[in-house]
Steps between C-alpha positions, in 0.01 A plus 500: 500500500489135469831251436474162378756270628651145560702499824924519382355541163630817287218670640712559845692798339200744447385350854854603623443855337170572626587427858885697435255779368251472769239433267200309627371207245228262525651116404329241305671177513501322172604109392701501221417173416116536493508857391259578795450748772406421841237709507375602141592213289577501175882662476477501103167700494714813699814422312545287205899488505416253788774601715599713793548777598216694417374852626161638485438821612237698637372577155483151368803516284705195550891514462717183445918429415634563848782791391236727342294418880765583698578823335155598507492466891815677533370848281181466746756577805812701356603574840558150579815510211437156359517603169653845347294714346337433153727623186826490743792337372506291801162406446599342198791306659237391751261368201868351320504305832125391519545380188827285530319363796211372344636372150863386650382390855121449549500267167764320516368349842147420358621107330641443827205521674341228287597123561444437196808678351748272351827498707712644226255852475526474843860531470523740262261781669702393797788578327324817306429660888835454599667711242248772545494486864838606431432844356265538834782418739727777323203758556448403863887577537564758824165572504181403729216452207567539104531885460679564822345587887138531410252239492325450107201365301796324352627373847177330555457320172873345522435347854191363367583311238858433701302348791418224238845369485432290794163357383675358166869381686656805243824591749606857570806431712711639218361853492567616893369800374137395416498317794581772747213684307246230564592547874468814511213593298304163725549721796344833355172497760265597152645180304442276867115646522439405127631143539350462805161630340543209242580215740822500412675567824345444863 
């Protein structure tokens, strides 16, 4: 299988998964801002949406949107328990998560990647992360990662897009919480080899 990435783009949370999972993939860099591959070119011929992450597998079908990846890499290794099993309840609090993530989180940090942004938008998704950062901090309360000891699709995804708070000067001092849960899920050896991988760590 084959994963198209940017380095510290969203794409690091299936990268995370695969090497929690112990799943070898083949990488394929992509710009974002050329739509090209290193090696094969033309991004938008393999996947029109343009963006990363993608996933093609051995059979030529190509999976994109990051929480339907990461689940799909998890049900390949059950026994590595980052994702419950299909039709659980849990697995549906898992997918409740994915899904705050990436319409509460992800988005809300996209316009302040872009200089262009007018100040006030700026401060208003600013503003918009803090109060749902909020509901994050209260699930990271007594526990390690967001549904208690063990390590989650979920886990990855949220210190992915929280690693971004740096890039765009967005503070997390007031959730302690969030913080200690960067920390901690940095040090996991599998999230170290995938940043490494991607040039973001030495």
């Amino acid at each position: 299988m084959k994963l198209f990435y940017a380095s510290g783009a969203c794409s690091l949370s299936p990268h995370i998964v695969a090497h929690e999972a112990g799943i070898a993939l083949e990488l394929q860099k992509v710009d974002l801002k050329t739509k090209t591959m290193t090696r094969e070119g033309d991004y938008l011929a393999l996947n029109p949406k343009g963006y990363v992450p993608a996933l093609q597998l051995d059979n030529g079908e190509l999976l994109t949107e990051g929480p339907v990846i990461v689940q799909y890499l998890a049900d390949l290794k059950p026994e590595s328990h980052l994702a419950p099993p299909p039709a659980s309840f849990e697995r549906y609090r898992l997918q409740e998560m994915l899904v705050y993530i990436n319409s509460e989180l992800h988005k809300s940090y996209s316009p302040l990647f872009n200089p262009a942004t007018p100040a006030q938008t700026r401060a208003e998704r600013a503003a918009y992360l803090t109060r749902r950062y909020g509901y994050v901090e209260k699930q990271l309360q007594g526990r390690p990662y967001l549904f208690g000891e063990r390590f989650s699709v979920a886990d990855a995804y949220l210190f992915t897009v929280s690693s971004w708070a740096r890039m765009v000067q967005f503070d997390l001092a007031p959730f302690p919480n969030v913080l200690a849960f960067q920390e901690r899920t940095a040090a996991r050896p599998a999230v170290q080899a995938a940043m490494r991988a991607e040039g973001l760590i030495k």
